[in-house]
Every structure is written in structure tokens, then in C-alpha cells.
N, C-alpha and C positions, 0 to 999 in steps of 0.2 A: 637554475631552478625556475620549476612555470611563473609567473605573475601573478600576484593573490590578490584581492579586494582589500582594501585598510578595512581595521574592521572601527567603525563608528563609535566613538568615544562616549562611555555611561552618560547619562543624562537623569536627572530628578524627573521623575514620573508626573505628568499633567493630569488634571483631572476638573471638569466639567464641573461650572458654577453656575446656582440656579439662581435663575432674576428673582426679584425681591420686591413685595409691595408693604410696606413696612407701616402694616396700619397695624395701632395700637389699643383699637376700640372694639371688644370683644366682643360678639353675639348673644343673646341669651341661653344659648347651648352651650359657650364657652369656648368657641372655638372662632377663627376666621372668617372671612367673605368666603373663601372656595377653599376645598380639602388640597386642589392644586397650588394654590400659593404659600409662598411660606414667606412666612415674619421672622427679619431678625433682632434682634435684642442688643448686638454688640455695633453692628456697623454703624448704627443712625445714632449712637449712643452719645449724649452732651459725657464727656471724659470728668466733666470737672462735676456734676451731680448722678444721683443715683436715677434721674427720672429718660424716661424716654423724650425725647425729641418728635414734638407734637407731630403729627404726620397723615392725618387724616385727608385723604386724597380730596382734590378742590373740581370734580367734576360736576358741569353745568349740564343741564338737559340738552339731549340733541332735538333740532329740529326736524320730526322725519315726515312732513308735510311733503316733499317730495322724492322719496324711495318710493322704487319701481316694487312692484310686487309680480313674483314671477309665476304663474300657474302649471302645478305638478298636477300630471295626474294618475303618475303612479309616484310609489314608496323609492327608497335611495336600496332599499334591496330586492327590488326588482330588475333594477339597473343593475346592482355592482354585487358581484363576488367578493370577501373578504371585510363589510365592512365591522363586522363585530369579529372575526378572524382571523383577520390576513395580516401579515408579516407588520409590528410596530417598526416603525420609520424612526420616530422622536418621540420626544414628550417637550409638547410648550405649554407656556407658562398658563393656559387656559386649558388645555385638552393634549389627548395622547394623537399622534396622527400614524393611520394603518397604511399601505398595502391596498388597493382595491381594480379590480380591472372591468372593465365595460363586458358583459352578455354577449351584445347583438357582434360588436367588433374586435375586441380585444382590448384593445386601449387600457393603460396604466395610467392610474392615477393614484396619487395622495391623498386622503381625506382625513381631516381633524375636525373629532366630535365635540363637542362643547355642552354639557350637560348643564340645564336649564336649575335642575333642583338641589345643583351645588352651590348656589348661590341663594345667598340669604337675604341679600340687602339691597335697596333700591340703586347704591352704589356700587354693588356689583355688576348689577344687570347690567349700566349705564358703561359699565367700563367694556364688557360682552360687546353691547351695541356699538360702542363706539372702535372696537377693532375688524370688526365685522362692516361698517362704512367705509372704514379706510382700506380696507383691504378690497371693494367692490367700487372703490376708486381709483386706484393704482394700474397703470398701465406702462412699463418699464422694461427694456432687455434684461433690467439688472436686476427686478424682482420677480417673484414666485409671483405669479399668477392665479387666478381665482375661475373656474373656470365654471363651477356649478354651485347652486347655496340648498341643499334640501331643511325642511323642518316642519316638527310632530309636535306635540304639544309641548312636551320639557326638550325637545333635543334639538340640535342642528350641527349638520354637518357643513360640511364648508370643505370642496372636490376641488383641489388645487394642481396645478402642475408638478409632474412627478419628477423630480430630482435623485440620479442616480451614480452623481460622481462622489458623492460624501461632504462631510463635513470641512468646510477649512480648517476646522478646530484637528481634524484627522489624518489631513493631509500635511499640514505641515511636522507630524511625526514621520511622515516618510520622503522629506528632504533632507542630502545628503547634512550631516550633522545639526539634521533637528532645526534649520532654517532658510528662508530660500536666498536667492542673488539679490543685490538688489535690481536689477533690473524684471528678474517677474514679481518681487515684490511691488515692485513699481503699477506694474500693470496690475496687482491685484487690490493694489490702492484707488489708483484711475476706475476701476469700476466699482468699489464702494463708494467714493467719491462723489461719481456719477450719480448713482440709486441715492446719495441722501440728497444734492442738489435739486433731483427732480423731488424727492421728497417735501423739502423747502419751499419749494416753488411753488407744493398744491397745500402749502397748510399744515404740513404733517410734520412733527418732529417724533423721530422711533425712541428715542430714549436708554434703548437698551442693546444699543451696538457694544457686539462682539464675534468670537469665533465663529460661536457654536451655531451663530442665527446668520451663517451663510453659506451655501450649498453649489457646488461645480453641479451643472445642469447635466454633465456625463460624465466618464469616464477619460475622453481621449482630454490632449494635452492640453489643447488650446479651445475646452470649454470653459463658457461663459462662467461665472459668477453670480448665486442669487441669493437676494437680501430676504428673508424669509420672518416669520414671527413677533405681529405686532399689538401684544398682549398689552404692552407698557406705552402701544405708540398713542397719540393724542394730537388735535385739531390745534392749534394756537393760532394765533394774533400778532401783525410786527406788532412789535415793541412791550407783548405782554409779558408778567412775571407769570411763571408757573410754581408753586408749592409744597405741592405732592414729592414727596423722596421716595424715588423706586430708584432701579436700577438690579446689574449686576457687584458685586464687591469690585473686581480688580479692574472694572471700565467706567464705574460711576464715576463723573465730574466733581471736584469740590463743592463747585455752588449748587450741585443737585443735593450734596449731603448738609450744607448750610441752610436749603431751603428756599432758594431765592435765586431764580435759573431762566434762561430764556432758551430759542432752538440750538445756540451755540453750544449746550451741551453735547450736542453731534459731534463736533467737531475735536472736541478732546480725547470720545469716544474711539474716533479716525486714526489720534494719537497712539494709544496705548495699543493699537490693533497693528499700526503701522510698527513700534517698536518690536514687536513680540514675533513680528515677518522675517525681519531683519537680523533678530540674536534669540530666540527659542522660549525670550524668559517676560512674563511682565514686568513692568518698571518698577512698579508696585506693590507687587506680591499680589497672593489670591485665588493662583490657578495652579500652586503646585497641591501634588495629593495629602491629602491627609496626613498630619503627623509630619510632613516635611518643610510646612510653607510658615505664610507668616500669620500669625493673631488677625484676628477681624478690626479690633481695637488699633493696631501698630498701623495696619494699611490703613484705616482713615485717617491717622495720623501722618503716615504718608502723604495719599492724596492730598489732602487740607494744606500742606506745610509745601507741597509740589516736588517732595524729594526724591529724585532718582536719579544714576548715574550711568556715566556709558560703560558701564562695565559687565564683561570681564574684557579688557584689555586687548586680547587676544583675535578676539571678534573685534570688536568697536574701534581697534586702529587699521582695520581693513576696508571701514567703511569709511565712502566720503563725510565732508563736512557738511554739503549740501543734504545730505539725508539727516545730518545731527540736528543742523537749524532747522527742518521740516518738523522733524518732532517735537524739539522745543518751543517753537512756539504755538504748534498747536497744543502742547501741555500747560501753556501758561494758565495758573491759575489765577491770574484775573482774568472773568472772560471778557471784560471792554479792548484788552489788549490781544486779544485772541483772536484769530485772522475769522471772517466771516465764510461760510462753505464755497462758496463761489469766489473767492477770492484766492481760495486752497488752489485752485486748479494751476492756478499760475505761477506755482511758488519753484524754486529754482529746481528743486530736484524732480520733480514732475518732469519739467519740460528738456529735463535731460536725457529722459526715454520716451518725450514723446514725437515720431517722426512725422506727425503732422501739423506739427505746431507754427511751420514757417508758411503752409496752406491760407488763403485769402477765406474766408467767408463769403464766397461770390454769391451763394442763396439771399443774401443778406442783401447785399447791394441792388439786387431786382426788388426789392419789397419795392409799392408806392411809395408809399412813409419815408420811404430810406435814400431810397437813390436822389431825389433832387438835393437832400441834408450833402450827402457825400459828393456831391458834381459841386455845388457851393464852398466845399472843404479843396478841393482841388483846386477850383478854379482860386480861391483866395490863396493857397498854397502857391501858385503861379505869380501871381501878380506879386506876391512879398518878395517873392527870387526877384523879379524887375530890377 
């Protein structure tokens, strides 16, 4: 008889969870900062009283004493085909993003509108502005790019890099049983990795890593990876606390639901993402669909308490140990003990798939700076052999 395909064993249906800014302070119309955010009620919830968990975002004015101002002088649909029309892409947590292509050449692009008159409150605005900075700050292989900002009175659009391989959140339903090796998981870690490290590096912690906010740049196999949607992301300070509990359910950090959180929220983030690669399910609950998953209440119980197991069995004795201690420590829920993002890189199952890693930094050693530090390292290196 011919050869047949096995056919891939049922799996619990996944399904897309919307980030969360879980302010408690109603408007005088009764409603939220933006019709696009939603408040929840159960995740931020103190388990032991009836009240909400204060949560009032703790955002500082920016200083925009030096934003470029860019001069249009025509409309964004002059330019572009499709942008109240064309084909929706996503929907983030600020605006829906279309579909739009260049007139004079063709060119595809992405554009997310961000309407000015859905927002009520000076802390609205402020949260707008402030992803609209970072995003006109970022320059990374591993993030969507910004490539145009147009705006009218209430509106701005913001013409990004068009992304056409889908979702990671989508693709990993079309690896064979629902999750990858780990060696392309490996590789698809190494460039979240990356994109938050540079993130770190300029100030930014994103807050709301997951699936769904990262995008293969094509189709073929060995495109890139892009960090995309920084509605939640925000400016910090080494060593500041941040306040504000936002997040997604099944990627939020403990101490982001405690309230008392610094950038290492990333990095847990990195966790739950890196689990879910590796065996199809979060540790946590969160992402299965409706009617099939866990309580909003149990998963912060969850997270908070740090419980999850390597299970099912079947999967998780297939996989090394080195990928188990990668996870678990970046899950530790204390984040003092929680490996710092830069420090991820080096961690054992990393450098198990990475074949440059026995590579010299030669760039390095030509800096000024550097090279007499390292000729002094050698040359003592020398004398101690004597």
C-alpha cells in the first residue's frame, strides 16, 4: 500500500488575547480612555476583596522639545490606495492597521490609524504620544519599521513596513503537531531576544510580549522575524519601578499584576513565548478558545503562585534539559532572581544552536578604547604563564 501522511493528532483550538490596560477610572460618558482598549475586571482582581486593584497608569509628560516635524504637502490619500479600504491586516491595541499601496510606484505598505477623538483624557493622549516616539525611534532587523507618520487634525496614520508572512501566533498552527524543533524555536527566540535587548538598551521596555505582536517579514522559510505593536510599550529609567498593570492575560509577569515591576518584565514575557514554541500550550492558561481554557481568576493565580509543569509527558520528555532550565528561570517569579535580558543570550540552550558563538568579536578589539584594555589583558595573561 502507497505511504500516507499521519494525520496530526486533535489539538484544543487557540485563540487570540487582547492586551489590557486595566484602568479603573471611568470617564464622564462612562466608558474608557479609548473604545479600542478593554478593561478587565477579573485578571487585576485582589482574589481576597471585592475591589479592583488600583491601576491608574503612572504616565509622565513627555518631553517633545526636540521632535522633528516632518512637512506634508499633500494628504496620506493622495499618496495611498486603500487607506480607509484596503484589506485590514490587525487590529492593535490603539488602531485597526490596513492594506495600502504607493500611486506613483506601487509599494506596499501597512498603515495604522489612530484616531485622536477616541480618546478622552490627557492620559490617553500621553500614552498615543508616547508609542508614536518609540516607534519613530526604533531602528532594528527584528522590528517593523516606521517608515511615514501623516496627520489631520484628529487623525494619524503611522505607514509602516509591510509584513507578509503572518502571524507567529499562526504559524505555529502549521507546525507539524502544533509546535516547532527546538532548534527553529531556538532561532525564533534568538531574534525576540535580540529586538528586546536592543529595546533595553534605548530605554524601552514593550510590556506586552507575545504571539500575536510578531510577524515573519515573508513568506519563504527563513524570513526574518518582526517585533511589532507598541501600544503598552513605555520609556523607563535603570532601576525604576513602573505601576501601571497592563499587559496580555497568558504573558503578563507576576510583578506586573502585583504592581511593582521594572524592564525585566521582558523577560518572563521571552518565557511563556519560548514555552508555547516548544509544546503548543501556554504554561499558564489564557490562549485556549473560549469555553475550553482556564478562568481569568485561576491564571493569576497561576502566574502569581509561578505554577506550571512540563507537561504532557509525551512532548516534554523529548525535550532537552537545557531548554527546561531556560524556561524556568526565565519564569521565576521573583524578578531579582530572573536572569537580566542580556544575560539570556548566553544561557546554555541558546548557545546550543548558536554556530557563532565560538566567533572572536574582532570589531571590538579595533575600537581605541578597547584594543590597548585587551593588549594589557594579554600581555599580563603572558607574564603569569612565566
Amino acid at each position: 500500500m502507497p505511504a500516507t501522511a499521519a494525520k496530526r493528532p486533535a489539538r484544543r483550538s487557540r485563540q487570540r488575547t487582547t492586551s489590557m490596560l486595566s484602568f479603573t477610572r471611568q470617564t464622564h460618558k462612562g466608558r474608557c480612555i479609548a473604545n479600542s482598549i478593554h478593561s478587565t475586571t477579573s485578571l487585576f482582581k485582589d482574589v481576597n476583596s471585592s475591589r479592583l486593584i488600583d491601576s491608574e497608569p503612572n504616565i509622565n509628560p513627555l518631553d517633545l522639545s526636540n521632535r522633528s516635524e516632518i512637512p506634508f504637502n499633500k494628504t496620506i490619500e493622495e499618496v495611498y490606495t486603500g487607506v480607509h479600504d484596503g484589506p485590514v491586516l490587525g487590529v492593535g491595541l490603539n488602531g485597526n492597521v490596513r492594506l495600502i499601496t504607493n500611486k506613483e510606484n506601487g509599494n506596499k505598505f501597512a498603515v495604522k490609524r489612530l484616531n485622536l477623538m477616541d480618546v478622552d483624557t490627557d492620559v490617553g493622549k500621553m500614552q498615543l504620544i508616547e508609542e508614536i516616539d518609540i516607534m519613530c525611534m526604533l531602528d532594528h532587523p527584528n522590528i517593523v519599521s516606521l517608515e511615514e507618520i501623516y496627520e489631520s487634525e484628529n487623525i494619524i496614520y503611522l505607514v509602516q513596513e509591510l509584513c507578509t508572512g503572518g502571524e507567529l501566533f499562526d504559524q505555529l498552527d502549521e507546525q507539524p503537531d502544533y509546535r516547532y524543533s527546538e532548534e527553529d524555536a531556538a532561532k525564533l527566540v534568538k531574534q525576540i531576544l535580540t529586538a528586546v535587548v536592543y529595546l533595553h538598551s534605548q530605554g524601552i521596555v514593550h510590556r506586552d510580549l507575545k504571539l500575536e505582536n510578531f510577524l515573519f517579514q515573508t513568506k519563504d522559510a527563513d524570513a526574518p522575524l518582526k517585533m511589532i505593536d507598541f501600544g503598552l510599550s513605555k520609556h523607563f529609567k535603570y532601576a525604576e519601578v513602573m505601576k501601571d498593570r497592563v499587559g496580555t492575560p497568558y504573558t503578563v509577569a507576576p510583578e506586573v499584576i502585583k504592581g511593582n515591576y521594572d524592564e525585566r518584565c521582558d523577560v518572563w514575557g521571552i518565557g511563556v513565548i519560548t514555552f508555547i514554541l516548544l509544546c503548543g500550550d501556554s504554561p499558564f492558561g489564557g490562549c485556549d478558545a473560549e469555553g475550553e481554557g482556564v478562568s481569568l481568576p485561576q491564571i493569576r493565580a497561576n502566574i502569581l503562585s509561578g505554577s506550571f509543569s512540563f507537561t504532557p509527558k509525551h512532548i516534554w520528555d523529548n525535550i532537552s534539559e537545557s531548554a527546561k532550565d531556560f524556561i524556568s528561570r526565565m519564569l521565576n517569579t521573583n524578578p531579582d532572581a530572573r536572569p537580566a535580558v542580556r544575560e539570556v543570550r548566553n544561557m546554555l540552550w541558546l548557545l546550543t544552536f548558536d554556530k557563532k558563538q565560538a566567533e572572536p568579536c574582532l570589531p571590538c578589539f579595533n575600537h581605541p578604547l578597547v584594543m590597548p584594555i585587551y593588549k594589557a589583558l594579554n600581555s599580563f595573561k603572558k607574564e603569569s604563564a612565566l
